[in-house]
gemmi code that builds the backbone of each chain (N, CA, C; Angstrom):
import gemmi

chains = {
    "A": [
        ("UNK", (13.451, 15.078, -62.121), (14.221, 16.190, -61.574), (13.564, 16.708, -60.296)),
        ("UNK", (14.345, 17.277, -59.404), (13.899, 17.583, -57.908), (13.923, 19.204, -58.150)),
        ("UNK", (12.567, 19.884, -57.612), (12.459, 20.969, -57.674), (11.857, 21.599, -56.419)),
        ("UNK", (12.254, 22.962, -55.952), (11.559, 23.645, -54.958), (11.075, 24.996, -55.469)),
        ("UNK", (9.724, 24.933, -54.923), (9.402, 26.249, -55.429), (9.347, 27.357, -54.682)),
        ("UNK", (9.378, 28.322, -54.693), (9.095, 29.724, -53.584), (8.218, 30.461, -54.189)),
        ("UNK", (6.870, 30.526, -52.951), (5.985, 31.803, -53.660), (5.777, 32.634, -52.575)),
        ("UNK", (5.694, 33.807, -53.039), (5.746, 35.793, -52.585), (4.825, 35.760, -52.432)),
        ("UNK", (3.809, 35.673, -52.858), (2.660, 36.762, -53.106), (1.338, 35.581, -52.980)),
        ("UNK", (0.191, 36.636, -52.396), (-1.193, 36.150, -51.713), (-1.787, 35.683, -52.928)),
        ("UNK", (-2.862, 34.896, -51.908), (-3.993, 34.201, -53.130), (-4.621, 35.155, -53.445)),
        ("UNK", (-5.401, 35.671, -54.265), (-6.225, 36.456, -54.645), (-5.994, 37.879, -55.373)),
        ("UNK", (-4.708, 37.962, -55.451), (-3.497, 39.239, -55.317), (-3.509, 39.653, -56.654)),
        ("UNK", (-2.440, 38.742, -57.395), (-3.014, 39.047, -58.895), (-2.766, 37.671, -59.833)),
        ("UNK", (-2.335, 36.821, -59.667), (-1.966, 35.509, -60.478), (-1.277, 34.803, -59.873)),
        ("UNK", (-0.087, 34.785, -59.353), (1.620, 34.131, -58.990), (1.159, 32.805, -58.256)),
        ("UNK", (-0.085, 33.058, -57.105), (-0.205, 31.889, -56.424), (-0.700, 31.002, -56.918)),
        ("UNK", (-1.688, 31.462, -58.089), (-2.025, 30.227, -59.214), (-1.237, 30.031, -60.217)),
        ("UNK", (-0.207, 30.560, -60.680), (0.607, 30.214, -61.481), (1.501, 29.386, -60.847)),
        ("UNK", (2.326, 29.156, -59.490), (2.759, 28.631, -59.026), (1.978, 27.001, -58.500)),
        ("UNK", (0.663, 27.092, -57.705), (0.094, 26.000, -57.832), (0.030, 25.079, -59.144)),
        ("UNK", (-0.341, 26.075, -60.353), (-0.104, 25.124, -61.693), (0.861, 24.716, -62.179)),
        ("UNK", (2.703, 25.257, -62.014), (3.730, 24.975, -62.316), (3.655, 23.571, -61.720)),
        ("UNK", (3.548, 23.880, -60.043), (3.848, 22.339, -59.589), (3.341, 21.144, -59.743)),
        ("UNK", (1.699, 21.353, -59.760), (0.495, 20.041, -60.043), (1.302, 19.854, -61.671)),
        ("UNK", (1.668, 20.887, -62.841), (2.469, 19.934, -63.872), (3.714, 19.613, -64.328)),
        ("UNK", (4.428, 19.960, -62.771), (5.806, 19.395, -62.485), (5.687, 17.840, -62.163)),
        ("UNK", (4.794, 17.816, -60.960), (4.303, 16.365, -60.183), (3.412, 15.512, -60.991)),
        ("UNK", (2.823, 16.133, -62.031), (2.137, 15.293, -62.642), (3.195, 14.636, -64.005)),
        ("UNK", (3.972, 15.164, -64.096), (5.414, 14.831, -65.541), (6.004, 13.828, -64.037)),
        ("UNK", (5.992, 13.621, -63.179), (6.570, 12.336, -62.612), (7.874, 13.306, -62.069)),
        ("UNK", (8.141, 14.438, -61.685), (9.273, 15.534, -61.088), (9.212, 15.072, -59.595)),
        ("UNK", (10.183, 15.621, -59.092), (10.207, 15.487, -57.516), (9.689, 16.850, -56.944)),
        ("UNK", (8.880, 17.113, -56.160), (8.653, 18.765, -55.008), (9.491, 18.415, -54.271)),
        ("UNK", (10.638, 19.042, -54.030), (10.561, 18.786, -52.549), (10.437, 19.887, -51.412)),
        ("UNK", (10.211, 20.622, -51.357), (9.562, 21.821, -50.882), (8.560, 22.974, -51.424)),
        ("UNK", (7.712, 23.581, -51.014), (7.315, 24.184, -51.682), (7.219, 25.756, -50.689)),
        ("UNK", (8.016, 26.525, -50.363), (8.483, 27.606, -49.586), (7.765, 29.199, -49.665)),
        ("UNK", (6.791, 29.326, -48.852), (5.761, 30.434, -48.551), (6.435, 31.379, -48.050)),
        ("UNK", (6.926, 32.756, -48.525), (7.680, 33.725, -48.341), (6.901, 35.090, -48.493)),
        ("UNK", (7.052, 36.073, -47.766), (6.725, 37.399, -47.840), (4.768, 37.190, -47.997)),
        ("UNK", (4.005, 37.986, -48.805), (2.959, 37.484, -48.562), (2.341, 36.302, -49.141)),
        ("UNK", (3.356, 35.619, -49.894), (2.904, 33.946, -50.085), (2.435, 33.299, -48.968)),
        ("UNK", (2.825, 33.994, -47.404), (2.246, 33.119, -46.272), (1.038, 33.244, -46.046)),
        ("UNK", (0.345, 33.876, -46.843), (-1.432, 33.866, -46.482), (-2.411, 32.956, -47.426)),
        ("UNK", (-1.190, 32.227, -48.846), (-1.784, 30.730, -49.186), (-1.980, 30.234, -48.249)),
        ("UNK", (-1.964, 29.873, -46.600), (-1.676, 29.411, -45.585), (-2.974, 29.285, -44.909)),
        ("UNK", (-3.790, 30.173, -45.010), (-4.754, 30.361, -44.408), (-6.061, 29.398, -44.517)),
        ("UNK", (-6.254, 28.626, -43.381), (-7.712, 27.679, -43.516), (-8.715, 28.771, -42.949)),
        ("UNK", (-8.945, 29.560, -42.751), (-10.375, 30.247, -42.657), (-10.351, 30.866, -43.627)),
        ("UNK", (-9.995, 31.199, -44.846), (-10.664, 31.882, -46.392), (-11.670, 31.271, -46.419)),
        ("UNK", (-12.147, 32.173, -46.786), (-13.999, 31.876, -47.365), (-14.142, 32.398, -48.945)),
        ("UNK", (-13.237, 31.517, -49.812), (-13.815, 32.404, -51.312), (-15.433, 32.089, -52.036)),
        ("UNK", (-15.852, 33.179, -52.656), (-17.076, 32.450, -53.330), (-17.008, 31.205, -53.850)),
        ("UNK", (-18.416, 30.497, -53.714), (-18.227, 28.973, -53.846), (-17.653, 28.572, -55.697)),
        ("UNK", (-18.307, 29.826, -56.195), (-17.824, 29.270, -57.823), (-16.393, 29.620, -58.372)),
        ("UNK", (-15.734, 30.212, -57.021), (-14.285, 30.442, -57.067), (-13.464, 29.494, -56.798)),
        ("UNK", (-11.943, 29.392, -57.207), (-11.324, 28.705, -56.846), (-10.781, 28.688, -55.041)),
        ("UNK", (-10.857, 27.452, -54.547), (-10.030, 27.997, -52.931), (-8.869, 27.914, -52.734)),
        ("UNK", (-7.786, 28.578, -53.436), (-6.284, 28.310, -53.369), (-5.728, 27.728, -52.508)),
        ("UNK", (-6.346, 27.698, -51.055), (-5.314, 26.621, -49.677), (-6.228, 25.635, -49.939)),
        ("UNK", (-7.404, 25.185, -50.012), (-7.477, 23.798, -50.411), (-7.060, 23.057, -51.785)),
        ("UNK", (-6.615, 24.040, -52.992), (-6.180, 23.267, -54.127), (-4.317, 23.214, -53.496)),
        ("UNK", (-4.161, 24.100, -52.784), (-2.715, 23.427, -52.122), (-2.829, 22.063, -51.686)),
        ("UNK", (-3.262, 22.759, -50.599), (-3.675, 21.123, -49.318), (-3.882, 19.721, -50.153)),
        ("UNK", (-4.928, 20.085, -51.358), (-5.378, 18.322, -51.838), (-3.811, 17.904, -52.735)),
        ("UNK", (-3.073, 18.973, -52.868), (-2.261, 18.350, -54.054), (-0.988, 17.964, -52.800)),
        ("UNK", (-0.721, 18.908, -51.641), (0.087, 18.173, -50.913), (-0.147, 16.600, -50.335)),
        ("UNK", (-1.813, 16.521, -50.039), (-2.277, 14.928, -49.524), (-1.740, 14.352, -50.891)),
        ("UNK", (-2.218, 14.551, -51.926), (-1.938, 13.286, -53.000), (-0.779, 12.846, -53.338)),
        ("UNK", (0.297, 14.305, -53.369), (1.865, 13.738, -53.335), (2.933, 14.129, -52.549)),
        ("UNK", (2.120, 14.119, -51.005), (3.248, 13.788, -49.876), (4.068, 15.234, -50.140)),
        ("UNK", (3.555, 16.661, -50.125), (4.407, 17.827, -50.109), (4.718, 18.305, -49.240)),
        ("UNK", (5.529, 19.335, -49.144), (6.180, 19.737, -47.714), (5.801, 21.274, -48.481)),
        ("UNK", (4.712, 21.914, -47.341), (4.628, 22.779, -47.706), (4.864, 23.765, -46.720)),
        ("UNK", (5.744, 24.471, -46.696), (6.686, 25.056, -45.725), (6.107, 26.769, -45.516)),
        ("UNK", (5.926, 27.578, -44.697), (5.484, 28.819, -44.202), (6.301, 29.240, -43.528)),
        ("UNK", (7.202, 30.713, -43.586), (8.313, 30.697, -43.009), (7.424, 31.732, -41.669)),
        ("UNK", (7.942, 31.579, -40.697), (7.694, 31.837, -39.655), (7.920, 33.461, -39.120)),
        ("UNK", (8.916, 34.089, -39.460), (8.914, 35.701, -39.253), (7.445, 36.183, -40.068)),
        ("UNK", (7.551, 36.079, -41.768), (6.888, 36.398, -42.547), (5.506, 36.269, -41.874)),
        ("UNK", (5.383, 34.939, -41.425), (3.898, 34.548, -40.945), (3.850, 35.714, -39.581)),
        ("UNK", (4.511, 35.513, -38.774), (3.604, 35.772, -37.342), (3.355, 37.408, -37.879)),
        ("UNK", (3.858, 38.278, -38.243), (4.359, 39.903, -38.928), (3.109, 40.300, -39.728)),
        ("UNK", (2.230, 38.832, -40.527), (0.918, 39.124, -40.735), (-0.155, 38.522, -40.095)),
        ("UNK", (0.165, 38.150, -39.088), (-0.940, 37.455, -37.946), (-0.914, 36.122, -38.905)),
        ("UNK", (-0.238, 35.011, -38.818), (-0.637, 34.036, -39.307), (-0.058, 32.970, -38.577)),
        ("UNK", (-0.623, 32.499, -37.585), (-0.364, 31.539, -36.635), (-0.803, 29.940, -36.457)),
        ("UNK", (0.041, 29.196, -36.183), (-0.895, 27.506, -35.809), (-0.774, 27.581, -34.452)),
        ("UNK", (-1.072, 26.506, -33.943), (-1.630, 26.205, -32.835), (-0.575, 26.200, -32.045)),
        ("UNK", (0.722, 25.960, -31.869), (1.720, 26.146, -31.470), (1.545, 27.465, -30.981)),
        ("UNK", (2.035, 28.226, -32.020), (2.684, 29.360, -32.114), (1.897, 30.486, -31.686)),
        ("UNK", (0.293, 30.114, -31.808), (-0.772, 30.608, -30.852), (-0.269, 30.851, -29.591)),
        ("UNK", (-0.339, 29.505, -28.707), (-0.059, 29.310, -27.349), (0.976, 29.983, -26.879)),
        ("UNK", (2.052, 29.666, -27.511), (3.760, 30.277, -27.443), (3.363, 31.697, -26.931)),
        ("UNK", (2.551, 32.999, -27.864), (2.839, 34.398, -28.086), (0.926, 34.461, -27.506)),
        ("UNK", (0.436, 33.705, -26.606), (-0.845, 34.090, -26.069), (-1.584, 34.715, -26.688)),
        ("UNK", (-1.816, 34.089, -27.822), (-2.683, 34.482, -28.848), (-3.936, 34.166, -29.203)),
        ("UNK", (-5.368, 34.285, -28.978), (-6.765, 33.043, -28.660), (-7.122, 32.641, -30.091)),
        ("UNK", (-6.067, 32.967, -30.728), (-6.590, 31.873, -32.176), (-5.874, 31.779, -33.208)),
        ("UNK", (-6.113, 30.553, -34.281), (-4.810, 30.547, -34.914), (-5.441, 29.718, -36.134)),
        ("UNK", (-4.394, 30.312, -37.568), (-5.561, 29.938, -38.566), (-4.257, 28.986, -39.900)),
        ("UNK", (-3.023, 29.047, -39.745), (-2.659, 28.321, -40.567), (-3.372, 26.568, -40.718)),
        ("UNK", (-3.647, 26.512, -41.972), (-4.157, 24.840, -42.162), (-3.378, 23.769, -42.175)),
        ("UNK", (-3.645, 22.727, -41.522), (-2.618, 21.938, -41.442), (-2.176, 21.136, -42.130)),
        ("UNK", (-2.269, 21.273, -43.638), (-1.553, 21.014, -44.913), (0.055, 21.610, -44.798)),
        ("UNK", (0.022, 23.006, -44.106), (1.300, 23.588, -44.033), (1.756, 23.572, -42.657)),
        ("UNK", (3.225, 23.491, -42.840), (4.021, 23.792, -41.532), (4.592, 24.801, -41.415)),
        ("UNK", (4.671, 25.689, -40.188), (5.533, 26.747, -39.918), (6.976, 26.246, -39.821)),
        ("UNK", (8.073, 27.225, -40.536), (9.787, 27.145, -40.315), (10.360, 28.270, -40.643)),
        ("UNK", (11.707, 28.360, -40.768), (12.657, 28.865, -40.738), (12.822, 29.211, -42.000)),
        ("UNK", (13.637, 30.264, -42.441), (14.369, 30.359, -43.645), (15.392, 29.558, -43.829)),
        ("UNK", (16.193, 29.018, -43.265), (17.051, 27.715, -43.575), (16.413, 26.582, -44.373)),
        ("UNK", (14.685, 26.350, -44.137), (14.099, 25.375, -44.911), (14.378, 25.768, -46.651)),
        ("UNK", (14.563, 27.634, -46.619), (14.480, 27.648, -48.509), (15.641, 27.408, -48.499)),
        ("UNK", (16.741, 27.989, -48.170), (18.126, 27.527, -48.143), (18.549, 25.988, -48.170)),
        ("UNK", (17.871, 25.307, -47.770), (18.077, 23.948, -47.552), (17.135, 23.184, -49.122)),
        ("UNK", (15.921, 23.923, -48.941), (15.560, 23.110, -50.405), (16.260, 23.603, -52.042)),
        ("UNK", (17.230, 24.942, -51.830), (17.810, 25.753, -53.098), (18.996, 24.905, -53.238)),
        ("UNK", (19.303, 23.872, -51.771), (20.695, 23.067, -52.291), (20.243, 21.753, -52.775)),
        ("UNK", (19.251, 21.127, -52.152), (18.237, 20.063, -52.538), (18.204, 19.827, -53.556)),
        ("UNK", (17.222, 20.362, -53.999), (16.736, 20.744, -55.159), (17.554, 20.608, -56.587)),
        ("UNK", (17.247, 20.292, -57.534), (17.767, 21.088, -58.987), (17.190, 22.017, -59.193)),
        ("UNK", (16.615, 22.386, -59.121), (15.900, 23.963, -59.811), (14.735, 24.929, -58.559)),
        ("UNK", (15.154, 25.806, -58.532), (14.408, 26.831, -57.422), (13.593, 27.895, -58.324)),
        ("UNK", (12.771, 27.358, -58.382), (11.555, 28.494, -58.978), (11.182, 29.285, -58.432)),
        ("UNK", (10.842, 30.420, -58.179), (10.222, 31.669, -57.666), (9.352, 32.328, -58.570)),
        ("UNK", (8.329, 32.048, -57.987), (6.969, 33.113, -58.152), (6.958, 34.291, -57.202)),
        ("UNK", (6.790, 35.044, -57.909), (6.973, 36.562, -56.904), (5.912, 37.495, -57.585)),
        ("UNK", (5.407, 38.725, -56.960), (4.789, 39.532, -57.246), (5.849, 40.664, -58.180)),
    ],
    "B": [
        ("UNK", (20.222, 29.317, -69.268), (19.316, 29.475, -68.496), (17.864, 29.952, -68.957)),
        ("UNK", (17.081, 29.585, -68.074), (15.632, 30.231, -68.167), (15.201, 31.601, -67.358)),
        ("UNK", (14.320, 32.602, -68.202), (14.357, 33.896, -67.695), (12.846, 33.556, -67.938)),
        ("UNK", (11.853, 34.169, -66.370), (11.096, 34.352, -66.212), (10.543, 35.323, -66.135)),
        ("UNK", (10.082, 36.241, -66.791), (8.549, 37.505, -66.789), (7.450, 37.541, -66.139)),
        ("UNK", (6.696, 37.738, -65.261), (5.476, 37.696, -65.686), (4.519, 38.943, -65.006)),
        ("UNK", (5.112, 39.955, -65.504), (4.344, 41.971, -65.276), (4.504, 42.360, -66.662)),
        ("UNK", (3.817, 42.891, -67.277), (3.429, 43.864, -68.347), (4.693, 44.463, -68.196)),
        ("UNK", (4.918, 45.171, -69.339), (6.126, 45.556, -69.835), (5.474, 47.071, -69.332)),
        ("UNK", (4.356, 47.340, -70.248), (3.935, 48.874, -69.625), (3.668, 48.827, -67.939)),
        ("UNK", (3.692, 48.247, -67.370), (3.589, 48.196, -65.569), (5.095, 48.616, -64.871)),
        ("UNK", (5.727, 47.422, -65.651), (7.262, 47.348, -65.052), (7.952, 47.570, -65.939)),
        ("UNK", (9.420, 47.832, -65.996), (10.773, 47.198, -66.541), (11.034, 46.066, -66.783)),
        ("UNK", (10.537, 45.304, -66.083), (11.218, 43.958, -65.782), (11.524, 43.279, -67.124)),
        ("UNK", (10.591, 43.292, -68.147), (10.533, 42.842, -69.615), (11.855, 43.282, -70.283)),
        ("UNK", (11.975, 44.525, -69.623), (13.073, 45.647, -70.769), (14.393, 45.159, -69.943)),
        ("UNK", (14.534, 45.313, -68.467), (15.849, 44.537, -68.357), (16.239, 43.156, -68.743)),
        ("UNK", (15.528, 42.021, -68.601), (15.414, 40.945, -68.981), (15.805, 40.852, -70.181)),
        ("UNK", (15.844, 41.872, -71.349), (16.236, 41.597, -72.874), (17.646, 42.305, -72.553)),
        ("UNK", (17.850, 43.246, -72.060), (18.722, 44.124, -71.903), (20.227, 42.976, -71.543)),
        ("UNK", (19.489, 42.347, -70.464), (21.179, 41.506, -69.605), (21.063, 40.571, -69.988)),
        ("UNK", (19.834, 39.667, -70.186), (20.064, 37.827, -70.372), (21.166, 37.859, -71.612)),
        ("UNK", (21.746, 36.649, -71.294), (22.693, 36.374, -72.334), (22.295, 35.897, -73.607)),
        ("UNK", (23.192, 35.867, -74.381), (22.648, 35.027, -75.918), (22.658, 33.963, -75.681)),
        ("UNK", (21.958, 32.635, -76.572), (21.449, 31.275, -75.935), (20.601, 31.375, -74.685)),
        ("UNK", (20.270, 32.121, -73.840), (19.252, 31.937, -72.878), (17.548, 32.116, -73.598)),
        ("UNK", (16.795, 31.464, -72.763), (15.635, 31.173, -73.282), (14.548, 32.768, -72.283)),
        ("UNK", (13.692, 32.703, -72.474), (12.985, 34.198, -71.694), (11.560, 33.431, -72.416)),
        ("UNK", (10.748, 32.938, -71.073), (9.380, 32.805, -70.910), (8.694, 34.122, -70.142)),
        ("UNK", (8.025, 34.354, -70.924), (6.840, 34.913, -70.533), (5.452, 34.870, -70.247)),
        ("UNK", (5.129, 35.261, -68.631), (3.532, 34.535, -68.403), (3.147, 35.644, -68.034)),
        ("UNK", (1.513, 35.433, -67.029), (0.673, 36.484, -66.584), (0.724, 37.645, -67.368)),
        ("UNK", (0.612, 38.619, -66.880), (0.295, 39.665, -68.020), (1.859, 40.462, -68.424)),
        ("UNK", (2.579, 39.601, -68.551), (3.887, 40.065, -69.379), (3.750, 39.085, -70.805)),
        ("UNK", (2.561, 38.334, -71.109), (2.249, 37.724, -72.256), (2.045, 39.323, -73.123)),
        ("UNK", (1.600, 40.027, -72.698), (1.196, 41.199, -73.986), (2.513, 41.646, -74.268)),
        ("UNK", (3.864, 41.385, -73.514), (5.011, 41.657, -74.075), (5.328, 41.139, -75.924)),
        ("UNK", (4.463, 40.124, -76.034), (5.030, 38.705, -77.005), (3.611, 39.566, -78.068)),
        ("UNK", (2.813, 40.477, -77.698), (2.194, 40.558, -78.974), (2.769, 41.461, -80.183)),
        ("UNK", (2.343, 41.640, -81.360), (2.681, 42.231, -82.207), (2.122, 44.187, -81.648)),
        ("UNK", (2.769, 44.595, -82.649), (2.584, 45.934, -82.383), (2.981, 47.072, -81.608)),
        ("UNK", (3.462, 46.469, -80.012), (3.364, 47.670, -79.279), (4.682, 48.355, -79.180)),
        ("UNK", (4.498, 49.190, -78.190), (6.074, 49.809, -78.274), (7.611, 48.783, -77.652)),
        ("UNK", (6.902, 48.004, -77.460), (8.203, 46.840, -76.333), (8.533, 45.993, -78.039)),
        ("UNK", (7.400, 46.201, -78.916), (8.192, 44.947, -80.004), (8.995, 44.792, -80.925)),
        ("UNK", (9.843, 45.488, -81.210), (11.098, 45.766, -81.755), (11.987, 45.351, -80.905)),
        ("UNK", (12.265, 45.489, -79.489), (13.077, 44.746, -78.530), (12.748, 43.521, -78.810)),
        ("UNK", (11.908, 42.988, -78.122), (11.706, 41.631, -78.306), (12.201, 40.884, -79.591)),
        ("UNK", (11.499, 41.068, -80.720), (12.023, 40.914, -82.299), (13.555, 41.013, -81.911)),
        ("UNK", (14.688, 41.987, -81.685), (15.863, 41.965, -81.678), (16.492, 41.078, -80.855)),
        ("UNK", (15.398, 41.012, -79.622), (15.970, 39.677, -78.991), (15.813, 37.856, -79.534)),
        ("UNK", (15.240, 38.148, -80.555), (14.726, 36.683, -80.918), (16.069, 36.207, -81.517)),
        ("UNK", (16.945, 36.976, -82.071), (17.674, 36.889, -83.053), (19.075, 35.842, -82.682)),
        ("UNK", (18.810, 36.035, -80.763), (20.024, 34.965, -80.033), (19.703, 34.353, -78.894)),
        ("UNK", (18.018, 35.208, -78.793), (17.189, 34.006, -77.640), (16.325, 33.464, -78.036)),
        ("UNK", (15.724, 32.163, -77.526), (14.559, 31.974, -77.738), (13.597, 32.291, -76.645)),
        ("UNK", (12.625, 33.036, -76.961), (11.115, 33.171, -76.531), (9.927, 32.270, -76.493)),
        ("UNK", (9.215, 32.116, -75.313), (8.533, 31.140, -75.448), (7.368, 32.302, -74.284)),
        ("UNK", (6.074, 32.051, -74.640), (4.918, 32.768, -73.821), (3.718, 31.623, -73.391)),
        ("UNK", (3.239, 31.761, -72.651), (2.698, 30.709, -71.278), (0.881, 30.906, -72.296)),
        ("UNK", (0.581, 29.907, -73.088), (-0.945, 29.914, -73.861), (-2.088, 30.013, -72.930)),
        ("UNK", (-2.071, 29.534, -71.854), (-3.101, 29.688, -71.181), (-3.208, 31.366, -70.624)),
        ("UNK", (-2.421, 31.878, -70.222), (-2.597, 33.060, -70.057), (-2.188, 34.392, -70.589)),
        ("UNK", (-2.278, 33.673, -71.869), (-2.418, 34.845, -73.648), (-3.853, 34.260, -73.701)),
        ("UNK", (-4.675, 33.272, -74.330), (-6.234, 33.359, -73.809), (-6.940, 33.967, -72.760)),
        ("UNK", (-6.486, 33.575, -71.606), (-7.256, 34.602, -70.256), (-7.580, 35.950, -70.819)),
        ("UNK", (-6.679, 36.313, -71.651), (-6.177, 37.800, -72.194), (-6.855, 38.202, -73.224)),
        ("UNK", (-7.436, 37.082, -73.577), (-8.486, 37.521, -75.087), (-7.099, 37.812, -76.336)),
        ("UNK", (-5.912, 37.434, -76.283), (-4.928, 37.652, -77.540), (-5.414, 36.107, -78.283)),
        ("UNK", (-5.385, 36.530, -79.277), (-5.258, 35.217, -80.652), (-3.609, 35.467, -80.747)),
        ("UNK", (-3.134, 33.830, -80.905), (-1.588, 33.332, -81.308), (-1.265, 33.513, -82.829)),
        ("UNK", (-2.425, 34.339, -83.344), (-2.237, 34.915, -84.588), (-1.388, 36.248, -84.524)),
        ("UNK", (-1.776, 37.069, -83.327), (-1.089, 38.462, -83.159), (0.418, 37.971, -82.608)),
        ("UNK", (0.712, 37.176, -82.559), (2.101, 37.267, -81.919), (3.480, 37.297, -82.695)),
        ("UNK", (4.132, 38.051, -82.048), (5.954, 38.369, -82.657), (5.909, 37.457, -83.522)),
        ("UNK", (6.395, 37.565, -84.767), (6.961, 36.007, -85.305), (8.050, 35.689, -84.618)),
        ("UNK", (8.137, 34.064, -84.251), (9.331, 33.662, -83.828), (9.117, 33.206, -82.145)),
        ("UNK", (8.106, 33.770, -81.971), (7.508, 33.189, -80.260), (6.752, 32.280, -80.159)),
        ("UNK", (7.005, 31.302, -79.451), (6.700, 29.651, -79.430), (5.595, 29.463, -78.063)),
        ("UNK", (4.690, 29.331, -78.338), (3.582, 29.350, -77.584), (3.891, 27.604, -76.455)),
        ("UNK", (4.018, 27.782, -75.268), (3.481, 26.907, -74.690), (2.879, 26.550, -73.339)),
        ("UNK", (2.738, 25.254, -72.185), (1.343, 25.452, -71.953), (1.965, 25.166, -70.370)),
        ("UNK", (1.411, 24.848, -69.150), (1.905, 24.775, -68.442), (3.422, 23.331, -67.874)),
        ("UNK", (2.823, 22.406, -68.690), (4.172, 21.354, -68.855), (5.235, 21.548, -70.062)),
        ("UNK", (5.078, 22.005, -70.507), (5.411, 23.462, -71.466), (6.840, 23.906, -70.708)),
        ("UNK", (6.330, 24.699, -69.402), (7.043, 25.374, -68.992), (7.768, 24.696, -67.790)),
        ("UNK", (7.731, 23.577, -67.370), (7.879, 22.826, -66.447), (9.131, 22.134, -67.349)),
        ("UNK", (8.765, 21.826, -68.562), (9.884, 21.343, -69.246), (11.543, 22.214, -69.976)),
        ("UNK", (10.744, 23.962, -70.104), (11.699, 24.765, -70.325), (12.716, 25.073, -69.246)),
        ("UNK", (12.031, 24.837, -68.080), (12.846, 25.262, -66.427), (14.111, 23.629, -66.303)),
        ("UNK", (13.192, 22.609, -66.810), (14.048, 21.345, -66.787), (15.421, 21.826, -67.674)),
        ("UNK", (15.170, 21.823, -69.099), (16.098, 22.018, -70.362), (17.016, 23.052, -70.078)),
        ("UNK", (16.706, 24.335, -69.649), (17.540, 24.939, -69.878), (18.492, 25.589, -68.425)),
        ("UNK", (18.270, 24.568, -67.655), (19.095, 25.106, -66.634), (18.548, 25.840, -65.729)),
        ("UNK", (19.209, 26.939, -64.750), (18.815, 27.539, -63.909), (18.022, 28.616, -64.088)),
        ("UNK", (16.376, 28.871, -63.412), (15.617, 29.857, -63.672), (15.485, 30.988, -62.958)),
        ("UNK", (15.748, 31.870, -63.573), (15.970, 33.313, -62.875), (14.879, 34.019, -63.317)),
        ("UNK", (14.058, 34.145, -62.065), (13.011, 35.353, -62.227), (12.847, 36.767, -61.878)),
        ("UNK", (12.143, 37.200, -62.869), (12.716, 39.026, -62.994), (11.414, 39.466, -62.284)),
        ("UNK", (11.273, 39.434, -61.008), (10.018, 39.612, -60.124), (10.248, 41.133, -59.882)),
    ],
}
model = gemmi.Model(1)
for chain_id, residues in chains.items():
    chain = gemmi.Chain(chain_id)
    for i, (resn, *xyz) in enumerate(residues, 1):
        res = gemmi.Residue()
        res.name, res.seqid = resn, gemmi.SeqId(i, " ")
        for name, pos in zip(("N", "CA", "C"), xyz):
            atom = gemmi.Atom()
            atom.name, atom.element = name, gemmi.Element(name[0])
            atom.pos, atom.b_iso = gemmi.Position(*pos), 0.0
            res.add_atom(atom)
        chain.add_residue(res)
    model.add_chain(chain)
structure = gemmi.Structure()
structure.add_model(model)
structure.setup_entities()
């Protein structure tokens, strides 16, 4: 079955972004399809490659990142949400003259048409939210 | 369909509407700390109990442990399961609506 997920809410916040990372690693691991996985409201700061969590902590954008390398995910950051909390790539740096920019490049910046587009995709649209 | 929880019942509503509107035959998982919804005793468990009677309930085990609850305290009638668990309830029962 083909699924997209949407998550709200920051790493560290209170659960959702690890509950959502674990839905999907045992969606993808039952042999399911991702086909998006859609960073909304402050879900766009899973996004972030400069977190520094303690080392005996978990690092929520690299347990993203390794599970997007292993099964080819599209992990999508919607772009109002992002720039509204300073969360920029390298693009989008340059674009708005900005001297630095921290989304990791596991994720891509887009549109809200990307959740719209994976809610028709998709069989099932999960949302993790705060 | 599948109805998703996952705030404390004493935090939010969300628990109390969720019994209130889901339909009969719909399923209502509960995770994060809307698992203490599914224990015995509190003031939310008489709802729940009344809801068992045309839904099924199912609560997320890994995070009823985080919680320090034993699956001994729970509602009778609530079906403990695990994260493919719930990957499989979102498959089965159709479209999942979460009460965020």
């Amino acid at each position: 079955m083909k699924f997209t997920i949407q998550v709200n809410e920051g790493p560290y916040q209170h659960q959702t972004a690890d509950s959502a990372y674990q839905f999907t690693k045992a969606a993808l691991e039952k042999g399911h399809e991702v086909f998006r996985v859609f960073f909304y409201h402050d879900g766009v700061n899973n996004a972030t490659r400069l977190g520094l969590p303690p080392q005996d902590d978990r690092n929520i954008t690299k347990l993203w990142a390794d599970l997007a390398e292993k099964y080819k995910l599209d992990l999508v950051v919607c772009v109002a949400a992002a720039q509204r909390r300073g969360m920029l790539d390298e693009n989008e740096a340059k674009r708005n003259g900005k001297d630095s920019h921290n989304i990791h490049p596991a994720f891509r910046i887009s549109g809200l048409g990307q959740l719209i587009e994976g809610g028709i995709q998709a069989d099932r649209l999960v949302v993790f939210g705060d | 369909m599948l109805h998703t929880v996952n705030k404390s019942p004493f935090e939010r509503n969300s628990l109390e509407s969720c019994l209130r509107l889901s339909a009969a035959g719909s399923a209502i998982l509960l995770f994060e700390d809307a698992v203490v919804g599914a224990v015995q005793g509190t003031k939310i468990a008489d709802a729940v109990s009344a809801a068992l009677s045309d839904r099924e309930i199912y609560v997320l085990g890994p995070d009823l442990a985080a919680r320090g609850f034993d699956q001994s305290k729970l509602i009778d009638g609530i079906q403990v399961v695990d994260y493919g668990g719930f990957v499989d309830l979102s498959v089965d029962k159709g479209t999942v609506q979460a009460w965020v």
